[in-house]
N, CA, C and O of each residue as an XYZ file, in Angstrom:
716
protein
N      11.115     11.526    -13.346
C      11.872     11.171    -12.158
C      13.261     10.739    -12.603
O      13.385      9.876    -13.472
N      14.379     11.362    -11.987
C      15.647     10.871    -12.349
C      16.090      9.533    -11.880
O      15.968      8.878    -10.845
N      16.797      9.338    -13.343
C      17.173      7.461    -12.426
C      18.763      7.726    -11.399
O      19.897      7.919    -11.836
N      18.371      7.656    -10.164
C      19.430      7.275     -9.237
C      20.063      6.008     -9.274
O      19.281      5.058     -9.311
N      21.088      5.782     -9.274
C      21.562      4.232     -9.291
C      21.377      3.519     -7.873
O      21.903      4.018     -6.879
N      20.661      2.405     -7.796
C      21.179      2.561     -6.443
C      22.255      2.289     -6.153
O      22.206      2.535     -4.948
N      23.688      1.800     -6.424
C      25.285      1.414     -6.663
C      25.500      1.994     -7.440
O      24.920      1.819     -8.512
N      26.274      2.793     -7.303
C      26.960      3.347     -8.498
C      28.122      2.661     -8.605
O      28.663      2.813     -9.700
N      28.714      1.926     -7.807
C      29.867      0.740     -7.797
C      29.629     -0.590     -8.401
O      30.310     -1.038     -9.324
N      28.669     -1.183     -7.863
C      28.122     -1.978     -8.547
C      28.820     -3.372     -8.575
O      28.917     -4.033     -9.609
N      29.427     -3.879     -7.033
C      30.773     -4.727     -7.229
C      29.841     -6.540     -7.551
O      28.848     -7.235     -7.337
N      30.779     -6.458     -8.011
C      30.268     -8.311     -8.402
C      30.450     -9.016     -6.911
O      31.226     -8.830     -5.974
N      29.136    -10.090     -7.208
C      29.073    -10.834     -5.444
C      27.907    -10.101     -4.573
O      27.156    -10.753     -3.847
N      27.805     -8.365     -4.741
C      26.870     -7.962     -4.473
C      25.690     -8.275     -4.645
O      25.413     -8.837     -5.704
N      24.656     -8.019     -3.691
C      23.011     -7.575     -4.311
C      22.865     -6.381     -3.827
O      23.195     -5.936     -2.727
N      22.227     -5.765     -4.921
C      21.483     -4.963     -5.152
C      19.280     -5.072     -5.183
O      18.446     -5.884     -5.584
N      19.267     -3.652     -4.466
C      17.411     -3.596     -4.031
C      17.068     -2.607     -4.468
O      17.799     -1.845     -5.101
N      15.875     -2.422     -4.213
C      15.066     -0.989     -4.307
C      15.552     -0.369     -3.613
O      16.773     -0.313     -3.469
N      14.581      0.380     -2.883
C      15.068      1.773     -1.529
C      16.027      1.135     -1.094
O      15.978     -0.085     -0.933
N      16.999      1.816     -0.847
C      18.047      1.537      0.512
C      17.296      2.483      1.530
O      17.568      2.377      2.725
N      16.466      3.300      1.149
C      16.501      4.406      2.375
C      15.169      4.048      3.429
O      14.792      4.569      4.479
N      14.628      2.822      2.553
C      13.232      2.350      3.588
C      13.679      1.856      4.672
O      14.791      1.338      4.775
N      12.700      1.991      5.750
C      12.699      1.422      7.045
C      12.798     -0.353      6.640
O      12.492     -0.807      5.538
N      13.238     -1.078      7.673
C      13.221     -2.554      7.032
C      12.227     -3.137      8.215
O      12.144     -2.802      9.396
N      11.568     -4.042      7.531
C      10.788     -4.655      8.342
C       9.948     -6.061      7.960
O      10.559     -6.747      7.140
N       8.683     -6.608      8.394
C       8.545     -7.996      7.361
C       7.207     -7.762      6.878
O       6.448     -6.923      7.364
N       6.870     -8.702      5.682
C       5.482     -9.001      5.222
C       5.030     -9.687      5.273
O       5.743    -10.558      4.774
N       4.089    -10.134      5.588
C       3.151    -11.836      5.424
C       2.616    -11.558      4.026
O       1.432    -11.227      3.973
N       3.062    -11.611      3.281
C       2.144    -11.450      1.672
C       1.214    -11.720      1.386
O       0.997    -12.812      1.909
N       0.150    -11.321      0.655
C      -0.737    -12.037      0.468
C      -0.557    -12.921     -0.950
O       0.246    -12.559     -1.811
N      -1.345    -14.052     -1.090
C      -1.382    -14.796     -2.501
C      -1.687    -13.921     -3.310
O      -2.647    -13.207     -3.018
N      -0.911    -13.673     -4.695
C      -1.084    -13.548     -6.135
C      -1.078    -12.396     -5.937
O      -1.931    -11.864     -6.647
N      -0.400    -11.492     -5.149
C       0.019    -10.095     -5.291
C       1.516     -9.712     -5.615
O       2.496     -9.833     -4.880
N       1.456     -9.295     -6.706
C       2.562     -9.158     -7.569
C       3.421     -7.677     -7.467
O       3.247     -6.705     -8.202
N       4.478     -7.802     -6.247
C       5.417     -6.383     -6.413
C       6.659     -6.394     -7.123
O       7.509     -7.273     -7.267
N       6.579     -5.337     -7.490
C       7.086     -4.700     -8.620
C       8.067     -3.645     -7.982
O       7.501     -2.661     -7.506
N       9.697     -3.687     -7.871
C      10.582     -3.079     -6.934
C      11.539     -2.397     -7.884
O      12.179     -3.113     -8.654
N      11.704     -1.086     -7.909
C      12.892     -0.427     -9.064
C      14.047     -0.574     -8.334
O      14.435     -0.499     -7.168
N      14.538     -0.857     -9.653
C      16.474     -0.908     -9.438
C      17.285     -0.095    -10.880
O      17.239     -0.350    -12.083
N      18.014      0.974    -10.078
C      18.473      1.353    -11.334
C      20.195      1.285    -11.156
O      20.891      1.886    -10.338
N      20.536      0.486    -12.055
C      22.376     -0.288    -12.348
C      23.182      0.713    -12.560
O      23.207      1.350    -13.613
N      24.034      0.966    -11.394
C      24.914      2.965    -11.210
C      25.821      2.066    -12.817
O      25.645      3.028    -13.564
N      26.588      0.993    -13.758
C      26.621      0.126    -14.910
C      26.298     -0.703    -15.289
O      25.674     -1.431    -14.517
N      26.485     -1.153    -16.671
C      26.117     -2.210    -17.210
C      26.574     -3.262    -16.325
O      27.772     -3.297    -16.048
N      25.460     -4.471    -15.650
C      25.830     -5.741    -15.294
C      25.633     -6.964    -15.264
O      25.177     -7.074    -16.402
N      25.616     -7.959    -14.867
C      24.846     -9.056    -15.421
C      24.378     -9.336    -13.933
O      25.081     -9.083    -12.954
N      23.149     -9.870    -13.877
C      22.547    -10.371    -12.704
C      22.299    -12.099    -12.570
O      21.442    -12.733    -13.185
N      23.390    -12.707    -11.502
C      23.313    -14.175    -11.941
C      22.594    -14.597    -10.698
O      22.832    -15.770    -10.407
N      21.448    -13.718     -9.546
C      20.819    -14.615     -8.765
C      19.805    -13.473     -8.831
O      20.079    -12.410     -9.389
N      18.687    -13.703     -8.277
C      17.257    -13.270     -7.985
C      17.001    -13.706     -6.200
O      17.456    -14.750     -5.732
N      16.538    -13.119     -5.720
C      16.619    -13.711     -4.475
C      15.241    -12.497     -3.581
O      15.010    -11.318     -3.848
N      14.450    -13.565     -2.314
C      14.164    -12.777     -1.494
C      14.657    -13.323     -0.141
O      15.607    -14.103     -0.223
N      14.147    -13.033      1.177
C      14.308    -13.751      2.537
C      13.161    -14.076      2.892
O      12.206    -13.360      2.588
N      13.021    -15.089      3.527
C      11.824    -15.720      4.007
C      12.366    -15.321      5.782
O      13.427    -15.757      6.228
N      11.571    -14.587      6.463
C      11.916    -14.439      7.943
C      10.904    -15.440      8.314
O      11.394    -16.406      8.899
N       9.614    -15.484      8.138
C       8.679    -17.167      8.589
C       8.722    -17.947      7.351
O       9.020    -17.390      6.294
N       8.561    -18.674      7.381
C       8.207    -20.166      6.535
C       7.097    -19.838      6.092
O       6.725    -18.851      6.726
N       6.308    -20.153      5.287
C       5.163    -20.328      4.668
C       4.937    -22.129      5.078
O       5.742    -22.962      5.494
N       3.803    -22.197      4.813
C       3.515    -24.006      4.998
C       3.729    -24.482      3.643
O       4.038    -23.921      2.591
N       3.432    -25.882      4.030
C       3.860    -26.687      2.925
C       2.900    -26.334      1.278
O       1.721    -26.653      1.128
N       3.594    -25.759      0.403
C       3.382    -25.514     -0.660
C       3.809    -24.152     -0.984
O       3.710    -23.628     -2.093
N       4.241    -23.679     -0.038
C       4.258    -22.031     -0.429
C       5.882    -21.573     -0.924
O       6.970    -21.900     -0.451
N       5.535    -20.696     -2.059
C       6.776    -20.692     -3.358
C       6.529    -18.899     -3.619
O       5.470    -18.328     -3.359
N       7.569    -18.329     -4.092
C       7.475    -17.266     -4.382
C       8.028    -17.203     -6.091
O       8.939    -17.994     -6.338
N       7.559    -16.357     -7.224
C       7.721    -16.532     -8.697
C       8.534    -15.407     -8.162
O       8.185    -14.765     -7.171
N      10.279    -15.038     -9.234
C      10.762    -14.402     -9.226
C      10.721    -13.644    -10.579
O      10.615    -14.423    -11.526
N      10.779    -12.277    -10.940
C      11.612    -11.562    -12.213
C      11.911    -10.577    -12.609
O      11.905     -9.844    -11.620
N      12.235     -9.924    -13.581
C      12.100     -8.827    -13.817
C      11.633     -7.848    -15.014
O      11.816     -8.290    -16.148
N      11.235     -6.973    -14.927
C      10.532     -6.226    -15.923
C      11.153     -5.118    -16.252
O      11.870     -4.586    -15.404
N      10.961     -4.337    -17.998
C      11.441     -3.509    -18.208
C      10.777     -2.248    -17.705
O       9.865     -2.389    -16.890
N      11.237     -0.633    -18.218
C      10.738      0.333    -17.362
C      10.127      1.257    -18.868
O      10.693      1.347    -19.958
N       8.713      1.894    -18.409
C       8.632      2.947    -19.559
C       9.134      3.974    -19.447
O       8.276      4.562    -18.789
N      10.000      4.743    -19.617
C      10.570      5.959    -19.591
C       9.643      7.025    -19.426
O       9.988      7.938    -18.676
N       8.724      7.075    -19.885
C       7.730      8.574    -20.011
C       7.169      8.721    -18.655
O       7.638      9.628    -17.967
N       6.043      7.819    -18.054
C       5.779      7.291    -17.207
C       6.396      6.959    -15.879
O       6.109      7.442    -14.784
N       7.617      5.722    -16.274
C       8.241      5.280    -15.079
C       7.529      4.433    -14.420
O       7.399      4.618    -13.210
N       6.799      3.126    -15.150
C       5.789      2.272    -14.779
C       6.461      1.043    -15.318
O       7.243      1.146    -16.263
N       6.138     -0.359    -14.646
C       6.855     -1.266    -15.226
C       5.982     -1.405    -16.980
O       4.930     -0.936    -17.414
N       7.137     -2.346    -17.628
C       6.515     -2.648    -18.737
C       6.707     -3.614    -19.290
O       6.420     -4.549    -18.542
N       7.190     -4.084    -20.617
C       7.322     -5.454    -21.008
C       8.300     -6.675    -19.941
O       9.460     -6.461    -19.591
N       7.419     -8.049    -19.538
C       8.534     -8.741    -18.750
C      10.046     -8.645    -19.540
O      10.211     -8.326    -20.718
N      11.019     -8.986    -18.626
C      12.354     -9.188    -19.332
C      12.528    -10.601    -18.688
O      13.510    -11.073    -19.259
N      12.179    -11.279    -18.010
C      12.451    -12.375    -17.174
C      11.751    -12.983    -16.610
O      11.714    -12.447    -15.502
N      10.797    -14.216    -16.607
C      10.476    -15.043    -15.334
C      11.183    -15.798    -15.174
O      11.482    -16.638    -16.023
N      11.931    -15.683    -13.392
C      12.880    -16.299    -13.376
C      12.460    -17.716    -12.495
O      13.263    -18.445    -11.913
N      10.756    -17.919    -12.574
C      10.381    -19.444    -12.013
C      10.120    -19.362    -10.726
O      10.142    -18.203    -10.312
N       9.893    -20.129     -9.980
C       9.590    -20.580     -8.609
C      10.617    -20.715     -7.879
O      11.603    -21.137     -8.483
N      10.788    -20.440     -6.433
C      11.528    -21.264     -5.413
C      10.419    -21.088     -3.916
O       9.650    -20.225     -3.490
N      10.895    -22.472     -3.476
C      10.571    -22.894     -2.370
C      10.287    -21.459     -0.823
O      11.136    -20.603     -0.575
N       9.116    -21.574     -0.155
C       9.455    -20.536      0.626
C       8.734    -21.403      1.660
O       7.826    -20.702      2.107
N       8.716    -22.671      2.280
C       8.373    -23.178      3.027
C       9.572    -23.842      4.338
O       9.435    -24.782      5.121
N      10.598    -22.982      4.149
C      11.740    -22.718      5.288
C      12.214    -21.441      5.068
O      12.399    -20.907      3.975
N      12.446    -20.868      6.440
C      13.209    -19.687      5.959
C      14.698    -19.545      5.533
O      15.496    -20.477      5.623
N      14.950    -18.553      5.155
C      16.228    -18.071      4.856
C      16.081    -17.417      3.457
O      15.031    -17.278      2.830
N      17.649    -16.946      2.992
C      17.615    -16.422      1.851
C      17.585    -17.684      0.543
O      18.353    -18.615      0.298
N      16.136    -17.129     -0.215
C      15.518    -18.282     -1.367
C      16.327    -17.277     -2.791
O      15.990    -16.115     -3.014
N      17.226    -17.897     -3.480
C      17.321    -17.678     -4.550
C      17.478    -18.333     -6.384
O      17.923    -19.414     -6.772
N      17.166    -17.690     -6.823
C      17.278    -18.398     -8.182
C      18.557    -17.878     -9.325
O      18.850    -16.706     -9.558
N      19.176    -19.070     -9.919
C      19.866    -18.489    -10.412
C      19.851    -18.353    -11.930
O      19.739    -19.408    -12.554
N      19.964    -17.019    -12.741
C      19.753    -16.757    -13.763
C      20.951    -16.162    -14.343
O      22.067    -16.285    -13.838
N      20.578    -15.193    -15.940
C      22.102    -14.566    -16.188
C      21.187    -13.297    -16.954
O      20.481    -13.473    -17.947
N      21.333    -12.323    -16.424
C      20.561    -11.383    -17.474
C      21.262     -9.915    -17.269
O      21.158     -9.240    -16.245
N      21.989     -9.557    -18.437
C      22.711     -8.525    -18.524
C      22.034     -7.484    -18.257
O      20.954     -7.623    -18.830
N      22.072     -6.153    -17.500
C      21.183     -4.984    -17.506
C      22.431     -3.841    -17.656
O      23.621     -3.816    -17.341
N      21.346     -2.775    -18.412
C      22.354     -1.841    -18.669
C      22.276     -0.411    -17.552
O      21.175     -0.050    -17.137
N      23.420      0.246    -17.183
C      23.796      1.251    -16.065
C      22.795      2.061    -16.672
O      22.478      1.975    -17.859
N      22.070      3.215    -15.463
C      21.638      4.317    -15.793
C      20.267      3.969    -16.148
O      19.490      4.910    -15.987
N      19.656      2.713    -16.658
C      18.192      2.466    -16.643
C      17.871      1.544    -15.656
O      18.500      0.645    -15.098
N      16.363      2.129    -15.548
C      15.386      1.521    -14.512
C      14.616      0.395    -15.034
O      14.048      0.329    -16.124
N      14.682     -0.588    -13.999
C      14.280     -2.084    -13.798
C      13.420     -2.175    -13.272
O      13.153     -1.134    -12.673
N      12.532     -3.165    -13.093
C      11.736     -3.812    -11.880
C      11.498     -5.198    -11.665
O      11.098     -6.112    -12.387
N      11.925     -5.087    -10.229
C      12.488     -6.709     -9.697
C      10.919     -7.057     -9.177
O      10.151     -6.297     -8.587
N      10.728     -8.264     -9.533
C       9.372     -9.110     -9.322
C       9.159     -9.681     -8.626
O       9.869    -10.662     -8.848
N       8.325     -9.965     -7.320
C       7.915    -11.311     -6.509
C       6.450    -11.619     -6.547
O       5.708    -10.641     -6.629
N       5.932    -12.748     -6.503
C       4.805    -12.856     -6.721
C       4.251    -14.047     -5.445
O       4.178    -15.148     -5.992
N       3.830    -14.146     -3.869
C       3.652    -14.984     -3.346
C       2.725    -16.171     -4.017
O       1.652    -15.714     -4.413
N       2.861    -17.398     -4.209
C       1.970    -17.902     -5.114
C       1.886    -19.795     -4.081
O       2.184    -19.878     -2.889
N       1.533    -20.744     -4.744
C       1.136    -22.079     -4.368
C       0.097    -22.470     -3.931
O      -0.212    -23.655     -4.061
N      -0.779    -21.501     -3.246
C      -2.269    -22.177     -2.424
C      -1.781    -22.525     -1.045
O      -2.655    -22.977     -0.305
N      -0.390    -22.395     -0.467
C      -0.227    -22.806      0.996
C      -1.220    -22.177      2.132
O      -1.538    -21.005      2.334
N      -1.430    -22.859      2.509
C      -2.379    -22.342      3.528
C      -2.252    -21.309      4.350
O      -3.128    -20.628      4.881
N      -0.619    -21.213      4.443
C      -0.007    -20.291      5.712
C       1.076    -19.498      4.596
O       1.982    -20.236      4.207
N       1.087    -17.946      3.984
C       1.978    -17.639      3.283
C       2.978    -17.656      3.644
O       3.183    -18.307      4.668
N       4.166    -16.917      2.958
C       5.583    -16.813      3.648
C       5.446    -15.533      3.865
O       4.553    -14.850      3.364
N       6.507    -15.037      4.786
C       6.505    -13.611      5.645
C       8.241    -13.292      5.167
O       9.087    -14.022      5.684
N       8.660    -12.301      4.278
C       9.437    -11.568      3.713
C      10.318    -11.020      4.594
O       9.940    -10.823      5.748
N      11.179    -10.801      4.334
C      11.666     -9.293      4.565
C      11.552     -8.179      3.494
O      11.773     -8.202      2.283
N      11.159     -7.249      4.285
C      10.581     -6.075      3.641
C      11.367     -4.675      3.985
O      12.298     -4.608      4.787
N      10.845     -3.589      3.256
C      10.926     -2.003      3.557
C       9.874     -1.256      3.301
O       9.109     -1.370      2.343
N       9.840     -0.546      4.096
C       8.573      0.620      3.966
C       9.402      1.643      4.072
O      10.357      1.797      4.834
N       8.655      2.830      2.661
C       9.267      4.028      2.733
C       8.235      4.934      3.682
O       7.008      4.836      3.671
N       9.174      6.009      4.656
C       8.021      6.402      5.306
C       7.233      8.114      5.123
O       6.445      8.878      5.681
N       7.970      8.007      4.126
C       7.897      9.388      3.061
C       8.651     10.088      2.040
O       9.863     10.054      1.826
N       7.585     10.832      1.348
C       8.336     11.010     -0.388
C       7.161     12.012     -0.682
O       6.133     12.297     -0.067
N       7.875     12.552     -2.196
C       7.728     13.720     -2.713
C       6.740     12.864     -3.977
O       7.133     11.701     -4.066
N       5.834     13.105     -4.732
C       5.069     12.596     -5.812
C       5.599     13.853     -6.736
O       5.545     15.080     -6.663
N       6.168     12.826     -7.692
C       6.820     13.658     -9.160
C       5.068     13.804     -9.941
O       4.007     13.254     -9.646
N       5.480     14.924    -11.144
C       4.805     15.245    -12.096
C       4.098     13.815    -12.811
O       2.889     13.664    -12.987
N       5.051     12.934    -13.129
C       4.989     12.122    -14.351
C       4.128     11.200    -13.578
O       2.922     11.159    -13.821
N       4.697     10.408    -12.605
C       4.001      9.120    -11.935
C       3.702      9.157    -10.275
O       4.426      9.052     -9.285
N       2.110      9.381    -10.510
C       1.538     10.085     -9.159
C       2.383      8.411     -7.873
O       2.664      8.479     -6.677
N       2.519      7.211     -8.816
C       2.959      6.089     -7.765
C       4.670      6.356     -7.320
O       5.310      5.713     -6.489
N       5.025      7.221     -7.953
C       6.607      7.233     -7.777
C       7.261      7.973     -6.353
O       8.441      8.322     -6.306
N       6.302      8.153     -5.209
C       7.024      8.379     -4.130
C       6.746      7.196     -3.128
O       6.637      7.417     -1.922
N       6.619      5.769     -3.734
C       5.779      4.814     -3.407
C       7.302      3.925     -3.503
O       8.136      4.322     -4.316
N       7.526      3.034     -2.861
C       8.899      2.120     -2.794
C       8.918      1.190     -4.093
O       9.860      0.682     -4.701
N       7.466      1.149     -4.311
C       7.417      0.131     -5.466
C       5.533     -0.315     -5.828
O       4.793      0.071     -4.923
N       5.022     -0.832     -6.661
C       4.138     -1.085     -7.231
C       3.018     -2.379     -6.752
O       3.337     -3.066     -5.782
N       2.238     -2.547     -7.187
C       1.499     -4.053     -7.101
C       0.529     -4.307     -7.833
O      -0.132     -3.429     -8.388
N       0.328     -5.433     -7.926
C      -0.517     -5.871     -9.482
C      -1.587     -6.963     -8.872
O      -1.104     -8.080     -9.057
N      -2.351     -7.017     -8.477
C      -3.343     -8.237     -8.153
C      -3.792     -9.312     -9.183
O      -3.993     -9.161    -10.388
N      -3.900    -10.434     -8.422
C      -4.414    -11.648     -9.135
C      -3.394    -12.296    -10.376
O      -3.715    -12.465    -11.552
N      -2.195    -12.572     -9.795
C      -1.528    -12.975    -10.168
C      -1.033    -14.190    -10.080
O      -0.133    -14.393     -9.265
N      -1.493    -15.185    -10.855
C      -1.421    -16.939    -10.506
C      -0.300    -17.310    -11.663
O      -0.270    -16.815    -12.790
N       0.586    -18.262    -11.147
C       1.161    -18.880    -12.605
C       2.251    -17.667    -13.233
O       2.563    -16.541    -12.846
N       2.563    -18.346    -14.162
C       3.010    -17.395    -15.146
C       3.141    -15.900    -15.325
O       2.123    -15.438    -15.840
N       4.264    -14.804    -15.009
C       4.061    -13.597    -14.705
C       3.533    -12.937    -15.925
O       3.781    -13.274    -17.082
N       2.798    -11.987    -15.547
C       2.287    -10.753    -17.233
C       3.325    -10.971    -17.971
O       4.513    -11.210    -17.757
N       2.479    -10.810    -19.134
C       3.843    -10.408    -20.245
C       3.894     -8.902    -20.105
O       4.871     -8.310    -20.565
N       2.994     -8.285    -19.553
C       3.123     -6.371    -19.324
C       2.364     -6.270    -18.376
O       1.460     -7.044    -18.060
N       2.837     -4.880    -17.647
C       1.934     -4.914    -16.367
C       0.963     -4.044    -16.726
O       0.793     -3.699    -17.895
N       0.027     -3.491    -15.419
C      -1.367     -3.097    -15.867
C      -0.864     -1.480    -16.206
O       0.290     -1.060    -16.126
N      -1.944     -0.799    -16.561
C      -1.656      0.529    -16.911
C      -1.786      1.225    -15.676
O      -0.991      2.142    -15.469
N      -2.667      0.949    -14.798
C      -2.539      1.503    -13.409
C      -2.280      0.663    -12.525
O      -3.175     -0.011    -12.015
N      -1.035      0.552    -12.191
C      -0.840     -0.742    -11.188
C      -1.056      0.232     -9.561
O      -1.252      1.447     -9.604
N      -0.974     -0.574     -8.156
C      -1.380      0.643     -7.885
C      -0.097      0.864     -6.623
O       0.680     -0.016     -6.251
N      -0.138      1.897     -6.260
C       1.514      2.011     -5.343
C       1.141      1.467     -4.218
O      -0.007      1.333     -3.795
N       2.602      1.006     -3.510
C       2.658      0.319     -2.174
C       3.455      1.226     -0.851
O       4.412      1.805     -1.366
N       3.419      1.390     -0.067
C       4.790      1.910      0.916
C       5.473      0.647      1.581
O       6.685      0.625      1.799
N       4.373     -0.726      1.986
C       5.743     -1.777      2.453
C       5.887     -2.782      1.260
O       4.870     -3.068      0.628
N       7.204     -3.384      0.883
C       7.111     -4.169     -0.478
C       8.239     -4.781      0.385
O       8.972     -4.343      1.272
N       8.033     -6.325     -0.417
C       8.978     -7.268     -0.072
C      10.354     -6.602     -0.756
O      10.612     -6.072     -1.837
N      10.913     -6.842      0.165
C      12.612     -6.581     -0.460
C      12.966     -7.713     -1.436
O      12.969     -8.911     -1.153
N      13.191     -7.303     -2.329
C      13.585     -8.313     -3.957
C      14.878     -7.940     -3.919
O      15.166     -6.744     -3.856
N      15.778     -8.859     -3.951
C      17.346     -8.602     -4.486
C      17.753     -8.955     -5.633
O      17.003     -9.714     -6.246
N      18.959     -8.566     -6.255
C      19.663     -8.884     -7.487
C      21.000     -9.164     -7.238
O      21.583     -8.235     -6.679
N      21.592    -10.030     -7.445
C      22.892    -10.313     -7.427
C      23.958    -10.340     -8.631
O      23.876    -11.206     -9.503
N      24.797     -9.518     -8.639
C      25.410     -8.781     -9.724
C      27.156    -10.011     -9.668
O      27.779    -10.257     -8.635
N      27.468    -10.468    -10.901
C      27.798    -12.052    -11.369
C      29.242    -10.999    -11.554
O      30.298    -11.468    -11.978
């Protein structure tokens, strides 16, 4: 699968997502389901926030783990973490972000991380995209899929994701903010 950038501009102050071309809409997440969102940098940039939107609140305790992971080339599956970028609060809405510094280079593929997590009773509800159709490449039967998911994910993100993670069509919208 060719890496499209999604910016090929790439202006600082921006964020950058997965699909631009998904429908937008929300998620109630479930706990310890871990998506996994490609971003590929049209250049080299540094990413100094992580961020999702909370459109409902989650109740009291509810936090979303942010990060990002590298990409296998052959495949096109996430792979070694590059980042946990920690917890933030998702028990008000609005845009929750964290701020980090992690250089990525143009022309390769990423994957931006959320993981709903805390035990709140009531999760938080995202903003999201669903793709509402796609072509399945040769290499990765999940790649006409917006993005990935990994179950049972508490704490601390993988240090690698699974070998068959399995594809999604609605995924929380994960942003990157380019420093």
């Amino acid at each position: 699968m060719p890496n499209v950038p999604n910016d090929t501009l790439c202006i600082s102050g921006q964020y950058i997502s997965g699909s631009s071309s998904g429908v937008p809409g929300t998620l109630l997440a479930p706990e310890g389901v871990l998506h996994y969102v490609p971003i590929v940098p049209g250049r080299n940039i540094t990413i100094n926030q992580l961020a999702v939107n909370v459109e409902v609140a989650g109740s009291a305790g509810s936090v979303v783990r942010l990060g990002i992971y590298d990409n296998i080339t052959a495949t096109d599956l996430p792979d070694g973490i590059i980042l946990d970028a920690g917890i933030v609060a998702t028990d008000t809405p609005g845009l929750k972000t964290i701020t980090i510094a992690k250089s990525l280079s143009g022309g390769d593929r990423y994957w931006l991380a959320a993981v709903q997590q805390g035990g709140a009773t009531l999760a938080a509800t995202y903003t999201s995209f669903t793709l509402a159709t796609g072509t399945v490449p040769a290499v990765n039967p999940n790649a006409s899929f917006n993005g990935l998911l990994q179950l049972g994910v508490n704490g601390a993100l993988p240090i690698s994701s699974p070998v068959t993670p399995i594809g999604s069509q609605i995924m929380i919208r994960v942003l990157a903010r380019i420093a």
